[in-house]
The first five atom37 places (N, CA, C, CB, O) and aatype in JSON, in Angstrom:
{
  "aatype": [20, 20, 20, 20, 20, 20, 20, 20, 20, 20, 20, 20, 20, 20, 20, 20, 20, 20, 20, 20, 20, 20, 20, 20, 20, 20, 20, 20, 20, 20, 20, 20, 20, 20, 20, 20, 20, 20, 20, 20, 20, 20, 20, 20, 20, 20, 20, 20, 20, 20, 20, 20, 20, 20, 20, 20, 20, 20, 20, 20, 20, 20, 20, 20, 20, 20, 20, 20, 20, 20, 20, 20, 20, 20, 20, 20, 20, 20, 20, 20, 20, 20, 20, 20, 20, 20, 20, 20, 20, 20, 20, 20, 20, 20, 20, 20, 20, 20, 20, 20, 20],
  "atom_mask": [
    [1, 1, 1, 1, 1],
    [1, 1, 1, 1, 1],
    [1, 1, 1, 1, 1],
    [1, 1, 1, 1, 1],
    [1, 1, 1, 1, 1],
    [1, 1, 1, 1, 1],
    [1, 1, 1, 1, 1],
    [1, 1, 1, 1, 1],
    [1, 1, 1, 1, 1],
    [1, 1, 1, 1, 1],
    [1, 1, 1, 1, 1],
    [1, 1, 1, 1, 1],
    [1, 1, 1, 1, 1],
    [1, 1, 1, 1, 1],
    [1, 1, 1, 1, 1],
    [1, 1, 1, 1, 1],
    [1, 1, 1, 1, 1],
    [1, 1, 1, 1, 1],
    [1, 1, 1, 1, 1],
    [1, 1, 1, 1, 1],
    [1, 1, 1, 1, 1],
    [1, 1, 1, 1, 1],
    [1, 1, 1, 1, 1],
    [1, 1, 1, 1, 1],
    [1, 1, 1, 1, 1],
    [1, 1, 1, 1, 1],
    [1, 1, 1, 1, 1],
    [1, 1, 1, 1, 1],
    [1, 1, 1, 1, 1],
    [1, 1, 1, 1, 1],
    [1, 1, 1, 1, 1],
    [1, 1, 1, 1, 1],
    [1, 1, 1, 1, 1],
    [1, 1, 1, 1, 1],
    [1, 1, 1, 1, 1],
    [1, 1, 1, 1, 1],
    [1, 1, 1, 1, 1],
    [1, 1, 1, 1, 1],
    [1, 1, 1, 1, 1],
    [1, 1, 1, 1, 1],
    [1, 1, 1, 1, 1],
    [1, 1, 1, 1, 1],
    [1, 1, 1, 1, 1],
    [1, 1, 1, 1, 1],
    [1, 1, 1, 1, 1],
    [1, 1, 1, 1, 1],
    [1, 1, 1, 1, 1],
    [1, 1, 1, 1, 1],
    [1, 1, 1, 1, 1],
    [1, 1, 1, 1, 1],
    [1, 1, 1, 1, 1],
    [1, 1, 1, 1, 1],
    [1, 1, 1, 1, 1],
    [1, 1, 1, 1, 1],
    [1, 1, 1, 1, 1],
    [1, 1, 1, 1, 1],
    [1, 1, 1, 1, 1],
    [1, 1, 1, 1, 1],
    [1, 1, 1, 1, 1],
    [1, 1, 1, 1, 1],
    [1, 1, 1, 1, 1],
    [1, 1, 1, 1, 1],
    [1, 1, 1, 1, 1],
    [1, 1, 1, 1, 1],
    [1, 1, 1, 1, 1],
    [1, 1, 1, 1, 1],
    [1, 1, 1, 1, 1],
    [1, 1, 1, 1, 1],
    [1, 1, 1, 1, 1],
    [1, 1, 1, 1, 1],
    [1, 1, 1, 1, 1],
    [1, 1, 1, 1, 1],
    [1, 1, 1, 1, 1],
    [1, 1, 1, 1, 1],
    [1, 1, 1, 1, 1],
    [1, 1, 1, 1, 1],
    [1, 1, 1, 1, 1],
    [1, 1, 1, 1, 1],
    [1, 1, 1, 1, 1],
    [1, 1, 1, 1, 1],
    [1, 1, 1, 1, 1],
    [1, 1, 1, 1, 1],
    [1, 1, 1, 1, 1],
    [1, 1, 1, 1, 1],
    [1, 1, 1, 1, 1],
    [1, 1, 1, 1, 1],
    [1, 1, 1, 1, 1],
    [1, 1, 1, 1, 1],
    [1, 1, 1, 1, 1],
    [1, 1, 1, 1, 1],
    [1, 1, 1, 1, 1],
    [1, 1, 1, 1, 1],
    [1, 1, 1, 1, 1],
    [1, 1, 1, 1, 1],
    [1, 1, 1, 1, 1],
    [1, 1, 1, 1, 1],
    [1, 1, 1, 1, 1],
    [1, 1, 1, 1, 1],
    [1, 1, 1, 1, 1],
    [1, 1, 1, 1, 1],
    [1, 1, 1, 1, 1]
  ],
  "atom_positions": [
    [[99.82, 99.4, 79.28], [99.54, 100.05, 80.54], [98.36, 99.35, 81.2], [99.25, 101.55, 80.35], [97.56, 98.82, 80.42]],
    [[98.18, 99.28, 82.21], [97.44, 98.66, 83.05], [96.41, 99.86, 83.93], [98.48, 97.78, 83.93], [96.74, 100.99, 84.28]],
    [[95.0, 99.13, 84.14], [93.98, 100.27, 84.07], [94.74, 100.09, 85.51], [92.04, 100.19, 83.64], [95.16, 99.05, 86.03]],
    [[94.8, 101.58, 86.05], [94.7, 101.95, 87.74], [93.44, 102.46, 88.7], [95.62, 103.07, 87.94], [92.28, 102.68, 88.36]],
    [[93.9, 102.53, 89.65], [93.19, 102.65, 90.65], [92.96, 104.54, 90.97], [94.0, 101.71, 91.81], [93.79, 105.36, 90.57]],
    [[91.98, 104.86, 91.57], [92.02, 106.38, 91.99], [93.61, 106.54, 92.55], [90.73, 106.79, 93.32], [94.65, 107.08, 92.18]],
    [[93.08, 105.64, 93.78], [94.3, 105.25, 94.56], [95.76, 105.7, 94.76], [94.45, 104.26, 94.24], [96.41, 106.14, 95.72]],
    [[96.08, 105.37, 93.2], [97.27, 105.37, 92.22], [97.72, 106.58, 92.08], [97.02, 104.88, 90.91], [98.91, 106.79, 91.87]],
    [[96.61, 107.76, 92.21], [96.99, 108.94, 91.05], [97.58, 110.05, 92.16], [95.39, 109.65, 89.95], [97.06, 110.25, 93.25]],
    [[98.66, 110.66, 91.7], [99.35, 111.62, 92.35], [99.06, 112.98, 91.35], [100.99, 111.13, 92.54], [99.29, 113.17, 90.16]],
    [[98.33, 113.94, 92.56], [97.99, 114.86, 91.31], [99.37, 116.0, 90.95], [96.42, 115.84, 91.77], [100.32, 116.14, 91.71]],
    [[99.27, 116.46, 90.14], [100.5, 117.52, 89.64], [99.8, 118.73, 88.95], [101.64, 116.77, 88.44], [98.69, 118.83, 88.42]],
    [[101.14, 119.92, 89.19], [100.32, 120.93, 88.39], [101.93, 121.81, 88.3], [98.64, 121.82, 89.35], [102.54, 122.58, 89.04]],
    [[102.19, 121.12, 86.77], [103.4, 121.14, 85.76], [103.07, 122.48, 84.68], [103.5, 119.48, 84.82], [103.75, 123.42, 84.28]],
    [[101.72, 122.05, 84.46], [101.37, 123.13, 83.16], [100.86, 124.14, 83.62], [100.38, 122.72, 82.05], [100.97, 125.24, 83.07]],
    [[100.11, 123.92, 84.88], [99.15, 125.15, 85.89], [100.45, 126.0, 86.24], [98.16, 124.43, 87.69], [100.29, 127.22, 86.3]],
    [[101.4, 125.61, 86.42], [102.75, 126.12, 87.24], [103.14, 127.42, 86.2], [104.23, 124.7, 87.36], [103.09, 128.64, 86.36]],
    [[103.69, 126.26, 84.67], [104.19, 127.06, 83.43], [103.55, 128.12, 82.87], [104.31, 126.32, 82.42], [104.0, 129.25, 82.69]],
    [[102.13, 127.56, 82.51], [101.18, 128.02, 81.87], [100.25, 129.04, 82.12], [100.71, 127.25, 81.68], [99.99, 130.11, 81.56]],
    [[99.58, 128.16, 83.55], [98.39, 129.0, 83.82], [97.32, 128.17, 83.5], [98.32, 130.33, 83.03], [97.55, 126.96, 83.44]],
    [[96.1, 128.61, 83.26], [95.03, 127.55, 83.54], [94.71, 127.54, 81.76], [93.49, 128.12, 84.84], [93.55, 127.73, 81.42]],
    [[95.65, 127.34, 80.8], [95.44, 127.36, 79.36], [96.7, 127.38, 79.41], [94.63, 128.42, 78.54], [97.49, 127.86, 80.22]],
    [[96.99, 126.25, 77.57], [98.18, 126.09, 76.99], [97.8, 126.34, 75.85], [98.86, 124.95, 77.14], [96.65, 126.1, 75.49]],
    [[98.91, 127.0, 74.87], [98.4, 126.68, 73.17], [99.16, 125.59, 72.99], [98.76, 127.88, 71.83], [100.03, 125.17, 73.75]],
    [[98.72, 125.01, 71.71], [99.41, 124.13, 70.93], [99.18, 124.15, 69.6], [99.23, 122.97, 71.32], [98.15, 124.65, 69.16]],
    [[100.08, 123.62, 68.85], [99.61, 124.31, 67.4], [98.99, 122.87, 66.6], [101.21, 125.18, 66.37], [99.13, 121.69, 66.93]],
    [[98.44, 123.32, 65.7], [97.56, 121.79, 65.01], [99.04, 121.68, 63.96], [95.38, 122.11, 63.8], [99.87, 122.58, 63.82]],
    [[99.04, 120.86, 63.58], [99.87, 120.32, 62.6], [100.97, 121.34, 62.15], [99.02, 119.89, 61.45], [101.3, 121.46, 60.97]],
    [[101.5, 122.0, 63.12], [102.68, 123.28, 62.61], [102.12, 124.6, 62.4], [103.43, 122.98, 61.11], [102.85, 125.59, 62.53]],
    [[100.52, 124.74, 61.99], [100.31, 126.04, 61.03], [99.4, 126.4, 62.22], [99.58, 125.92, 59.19], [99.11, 127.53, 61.85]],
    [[98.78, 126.26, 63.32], [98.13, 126.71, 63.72], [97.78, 126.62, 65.26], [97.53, 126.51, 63.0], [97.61, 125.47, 65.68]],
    [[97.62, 127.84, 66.36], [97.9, 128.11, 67.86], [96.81, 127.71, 68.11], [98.25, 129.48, 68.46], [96.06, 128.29, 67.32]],
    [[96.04, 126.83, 68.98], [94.57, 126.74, 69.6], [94.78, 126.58, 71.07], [93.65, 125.43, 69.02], [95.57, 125.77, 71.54]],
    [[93.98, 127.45, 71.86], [94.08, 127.53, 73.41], [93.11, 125.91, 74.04], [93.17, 129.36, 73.98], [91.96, 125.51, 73.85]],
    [[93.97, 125.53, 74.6], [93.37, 124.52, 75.78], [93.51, 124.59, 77.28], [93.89, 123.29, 75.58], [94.4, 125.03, 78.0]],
    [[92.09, 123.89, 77.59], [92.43, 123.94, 78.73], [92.81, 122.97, 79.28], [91.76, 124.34, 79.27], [92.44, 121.85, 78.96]],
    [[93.87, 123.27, 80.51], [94.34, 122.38, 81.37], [92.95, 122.0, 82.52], [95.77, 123.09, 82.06], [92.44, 122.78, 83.32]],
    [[92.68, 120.95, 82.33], [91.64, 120.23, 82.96], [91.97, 119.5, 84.13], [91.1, 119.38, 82.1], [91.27, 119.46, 85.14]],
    [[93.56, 118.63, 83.88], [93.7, 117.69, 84.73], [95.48, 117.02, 84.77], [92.52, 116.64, 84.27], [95.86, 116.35, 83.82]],
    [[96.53, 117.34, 86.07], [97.24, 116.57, 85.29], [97.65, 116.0, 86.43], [98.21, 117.11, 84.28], [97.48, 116.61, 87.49]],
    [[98.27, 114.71, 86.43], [98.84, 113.32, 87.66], [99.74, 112.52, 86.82], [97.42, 112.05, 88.35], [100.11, 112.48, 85.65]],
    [[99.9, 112.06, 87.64], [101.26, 110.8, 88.07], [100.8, 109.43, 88.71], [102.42, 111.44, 89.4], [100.46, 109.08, 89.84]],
    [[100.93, 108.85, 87.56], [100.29, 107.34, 87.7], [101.03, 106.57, 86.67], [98.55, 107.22, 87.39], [101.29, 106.96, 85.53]],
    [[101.41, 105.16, 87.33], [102.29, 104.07, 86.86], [103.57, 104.8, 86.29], [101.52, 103.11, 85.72], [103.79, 104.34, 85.17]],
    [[104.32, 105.58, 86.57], [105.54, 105.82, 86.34], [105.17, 107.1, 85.15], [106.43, 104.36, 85.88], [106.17, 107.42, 84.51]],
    [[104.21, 107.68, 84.85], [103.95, 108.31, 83.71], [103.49, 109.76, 84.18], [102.92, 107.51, 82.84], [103.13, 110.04, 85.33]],
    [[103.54, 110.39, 83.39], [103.14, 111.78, 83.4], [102.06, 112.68, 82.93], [103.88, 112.21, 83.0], [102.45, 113.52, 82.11]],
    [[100.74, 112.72, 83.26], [99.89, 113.05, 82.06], [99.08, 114.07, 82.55], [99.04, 111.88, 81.46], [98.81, 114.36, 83.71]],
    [[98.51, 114.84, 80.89], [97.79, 115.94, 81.44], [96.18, 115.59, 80.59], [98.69, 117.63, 81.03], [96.06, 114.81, 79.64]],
    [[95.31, 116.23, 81.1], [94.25, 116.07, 80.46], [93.2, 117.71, 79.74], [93.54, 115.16, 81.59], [92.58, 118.49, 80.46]],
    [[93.3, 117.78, 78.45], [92.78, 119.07, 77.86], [91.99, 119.18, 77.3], [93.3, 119.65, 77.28], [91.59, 118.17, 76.71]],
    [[91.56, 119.97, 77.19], [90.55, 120.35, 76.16], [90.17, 121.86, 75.38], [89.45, 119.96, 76.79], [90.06, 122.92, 76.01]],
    [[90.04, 121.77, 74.36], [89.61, 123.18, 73.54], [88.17, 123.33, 73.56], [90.07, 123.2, 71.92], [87.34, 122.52, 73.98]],
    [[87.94, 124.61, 72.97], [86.66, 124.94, 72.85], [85.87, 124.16, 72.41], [86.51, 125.83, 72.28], [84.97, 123.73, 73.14]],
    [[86.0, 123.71, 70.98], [85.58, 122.73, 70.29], [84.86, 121.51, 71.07], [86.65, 122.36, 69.59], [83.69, 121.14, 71.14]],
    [[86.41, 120.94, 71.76], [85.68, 119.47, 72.68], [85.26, 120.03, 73.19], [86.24, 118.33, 73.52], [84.54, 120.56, 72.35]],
    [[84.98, 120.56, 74.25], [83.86, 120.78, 75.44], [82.19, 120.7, 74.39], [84.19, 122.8, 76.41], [81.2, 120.01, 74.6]],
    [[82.41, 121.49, 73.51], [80.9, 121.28, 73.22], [80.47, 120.06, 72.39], [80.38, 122.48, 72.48], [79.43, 120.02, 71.74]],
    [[81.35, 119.1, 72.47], [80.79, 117.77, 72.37], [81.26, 116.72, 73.82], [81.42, 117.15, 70.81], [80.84, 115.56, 73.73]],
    [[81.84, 116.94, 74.73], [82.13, 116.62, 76.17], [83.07, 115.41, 75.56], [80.67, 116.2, 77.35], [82.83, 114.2, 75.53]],
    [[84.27, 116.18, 75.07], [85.93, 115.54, 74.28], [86.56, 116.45, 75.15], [86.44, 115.83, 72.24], [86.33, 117.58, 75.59]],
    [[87.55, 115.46, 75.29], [88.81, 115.63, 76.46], [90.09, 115.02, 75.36], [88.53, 114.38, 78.29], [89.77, 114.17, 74.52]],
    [[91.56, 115.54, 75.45], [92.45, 114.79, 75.13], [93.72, 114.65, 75.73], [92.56, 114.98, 74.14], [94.23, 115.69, 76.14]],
    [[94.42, 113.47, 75.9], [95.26, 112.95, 76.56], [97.05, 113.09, 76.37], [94.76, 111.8, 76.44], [97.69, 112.63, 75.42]],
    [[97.34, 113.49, 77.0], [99.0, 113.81, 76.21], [99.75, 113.22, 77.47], [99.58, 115.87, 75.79], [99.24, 112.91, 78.55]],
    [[100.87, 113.15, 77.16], [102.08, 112.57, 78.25], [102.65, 113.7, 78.3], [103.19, 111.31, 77.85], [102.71, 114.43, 77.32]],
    [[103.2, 114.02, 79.62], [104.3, 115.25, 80.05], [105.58, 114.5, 79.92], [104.14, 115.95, 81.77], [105.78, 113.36, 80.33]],
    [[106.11, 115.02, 79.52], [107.44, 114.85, 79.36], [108.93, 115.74, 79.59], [107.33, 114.58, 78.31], [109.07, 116.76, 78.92]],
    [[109.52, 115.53, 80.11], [110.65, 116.45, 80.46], [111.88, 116.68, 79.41], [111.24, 115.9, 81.71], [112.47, 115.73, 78.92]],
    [[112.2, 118.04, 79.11], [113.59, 117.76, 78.24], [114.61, 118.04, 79.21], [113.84, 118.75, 76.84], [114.26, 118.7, 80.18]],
    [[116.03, 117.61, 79.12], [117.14, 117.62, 79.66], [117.04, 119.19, 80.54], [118.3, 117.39, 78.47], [117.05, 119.05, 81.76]],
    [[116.95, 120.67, 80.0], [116.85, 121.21, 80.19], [115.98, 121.61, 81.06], [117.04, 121.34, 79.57], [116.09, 122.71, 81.6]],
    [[114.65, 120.51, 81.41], [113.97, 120.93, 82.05], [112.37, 121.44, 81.29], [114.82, 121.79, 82.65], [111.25, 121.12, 81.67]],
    [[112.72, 122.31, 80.15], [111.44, 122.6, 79.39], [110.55, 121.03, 79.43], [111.87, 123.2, 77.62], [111.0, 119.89, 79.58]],
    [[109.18, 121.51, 79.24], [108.03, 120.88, 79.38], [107.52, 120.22, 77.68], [106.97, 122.07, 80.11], [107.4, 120.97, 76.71]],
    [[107.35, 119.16, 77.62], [106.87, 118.53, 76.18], [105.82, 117.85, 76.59], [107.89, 117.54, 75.34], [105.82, 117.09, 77.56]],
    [[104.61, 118.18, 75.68], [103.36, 117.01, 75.66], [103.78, 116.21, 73.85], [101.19, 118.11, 75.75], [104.28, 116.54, 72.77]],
    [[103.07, 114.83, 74.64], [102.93, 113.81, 73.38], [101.77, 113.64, 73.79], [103.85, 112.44, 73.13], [101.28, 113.75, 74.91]],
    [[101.11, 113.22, 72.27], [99.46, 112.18, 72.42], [100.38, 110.78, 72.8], [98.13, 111.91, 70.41], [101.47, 110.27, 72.55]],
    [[99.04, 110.54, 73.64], [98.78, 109.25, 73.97], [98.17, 108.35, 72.92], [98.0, 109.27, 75.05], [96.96, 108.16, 72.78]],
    [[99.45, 107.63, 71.97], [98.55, 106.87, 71.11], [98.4, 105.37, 70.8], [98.74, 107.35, 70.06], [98.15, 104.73, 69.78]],
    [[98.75, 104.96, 72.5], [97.91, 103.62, 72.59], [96.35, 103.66, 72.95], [98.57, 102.75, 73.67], [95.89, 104.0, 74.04]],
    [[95.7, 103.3, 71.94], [93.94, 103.2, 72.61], [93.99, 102.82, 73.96], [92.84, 101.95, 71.86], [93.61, 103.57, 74.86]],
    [[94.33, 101.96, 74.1], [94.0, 101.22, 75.76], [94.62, 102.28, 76.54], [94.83, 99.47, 76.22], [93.95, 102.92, 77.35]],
    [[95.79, 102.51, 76.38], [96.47, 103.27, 77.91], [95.19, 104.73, 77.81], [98.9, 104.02, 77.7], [94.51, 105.14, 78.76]],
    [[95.16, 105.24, 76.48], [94.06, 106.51, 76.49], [92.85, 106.49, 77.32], [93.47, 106.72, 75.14], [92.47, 107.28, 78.18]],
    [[92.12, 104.96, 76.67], [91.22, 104.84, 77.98], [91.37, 104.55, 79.34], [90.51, 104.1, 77.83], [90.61, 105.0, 80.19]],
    [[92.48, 103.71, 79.62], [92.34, 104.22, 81.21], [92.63, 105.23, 81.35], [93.0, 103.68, 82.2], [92.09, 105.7, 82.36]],
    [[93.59, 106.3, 80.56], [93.73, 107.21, 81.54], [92.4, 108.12, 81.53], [95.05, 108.0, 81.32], [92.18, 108.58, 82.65]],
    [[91.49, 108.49, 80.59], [90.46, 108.88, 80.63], [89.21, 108.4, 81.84], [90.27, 108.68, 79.43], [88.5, 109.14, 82.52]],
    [[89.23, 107.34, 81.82], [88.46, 106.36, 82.4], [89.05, 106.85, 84.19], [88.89, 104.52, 81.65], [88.11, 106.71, 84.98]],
    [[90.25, 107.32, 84.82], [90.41, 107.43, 85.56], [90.12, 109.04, 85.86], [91.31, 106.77, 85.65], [89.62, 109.47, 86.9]],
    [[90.42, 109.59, 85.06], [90.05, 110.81, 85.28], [88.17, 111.44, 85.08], [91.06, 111.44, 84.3], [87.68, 112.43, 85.62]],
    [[87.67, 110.67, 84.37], [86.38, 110.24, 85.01], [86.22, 109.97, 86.2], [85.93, 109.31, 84.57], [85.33, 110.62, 86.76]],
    [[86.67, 109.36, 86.7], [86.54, 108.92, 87.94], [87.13, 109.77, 88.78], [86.99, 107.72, 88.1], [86.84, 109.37, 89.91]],
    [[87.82, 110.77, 88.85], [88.39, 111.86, 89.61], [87.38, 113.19, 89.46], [89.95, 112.15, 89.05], [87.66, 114.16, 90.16]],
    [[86.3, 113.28, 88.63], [85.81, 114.45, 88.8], [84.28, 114.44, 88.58], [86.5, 115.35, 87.99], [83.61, 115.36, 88.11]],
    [[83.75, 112.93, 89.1], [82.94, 112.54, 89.19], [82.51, 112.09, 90.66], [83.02, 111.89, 88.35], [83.24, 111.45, 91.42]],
    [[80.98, 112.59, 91.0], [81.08, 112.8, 92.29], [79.2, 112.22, 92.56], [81.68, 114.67, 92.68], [78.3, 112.78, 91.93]],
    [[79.0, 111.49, 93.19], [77.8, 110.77, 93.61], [77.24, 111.32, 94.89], [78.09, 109.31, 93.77], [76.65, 110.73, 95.8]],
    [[77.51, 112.35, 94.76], [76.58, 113.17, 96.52], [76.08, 113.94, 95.37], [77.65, 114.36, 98.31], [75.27, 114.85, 95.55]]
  ]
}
């Protein structure tokens, strides 16, 4: 993936729609943890949301998943687990809620 531009980003609100301003997800099968929906857009053909739990916030951790569609329509997140594409997409969303006034 190739780092983008602000420019680039089409914002969406897939999980805000479904969800509400929190999703669970479970850790490894055994367990529900609430996140928040922080951030989600449409950039380079991709789908992504940006979250966080209680936990990250109090170390200022964010994590990255791809939206994904099933046939049906239901909603799927994947991690993002190329390093590079993670950081841009982080790196851009920095840059979306970062503000110099």
């Amino acid at each position: 993936m190739a780092a983008y531009a602000l420019k680039d980003v089409v914002p969406l609100q897939l999980l805000k729609d479904a969800f509400g301003d929190e999703i669970k997800l479970e850790d490894d099968g055994t367990e529900s943890q609430p996140y928040r929906i922080l951030a989600e857009f449409s950039v380079g053909g991709g789908e992504y949301a940006i979250l966080q739990s209680a936990a990250m916030q109090k170390h200022d951790e964010v994590e990255v998943f791809r939206i994904e569609r099933e046939s049906d329509g239901t909603l799927q997140l994947s991690i993002v687990e190329d390093n590079d594409a993670w950081e841009d997409l982080v790196e851009l969303y920095d840059e979306m809620t970062v503000s110099f006034e």
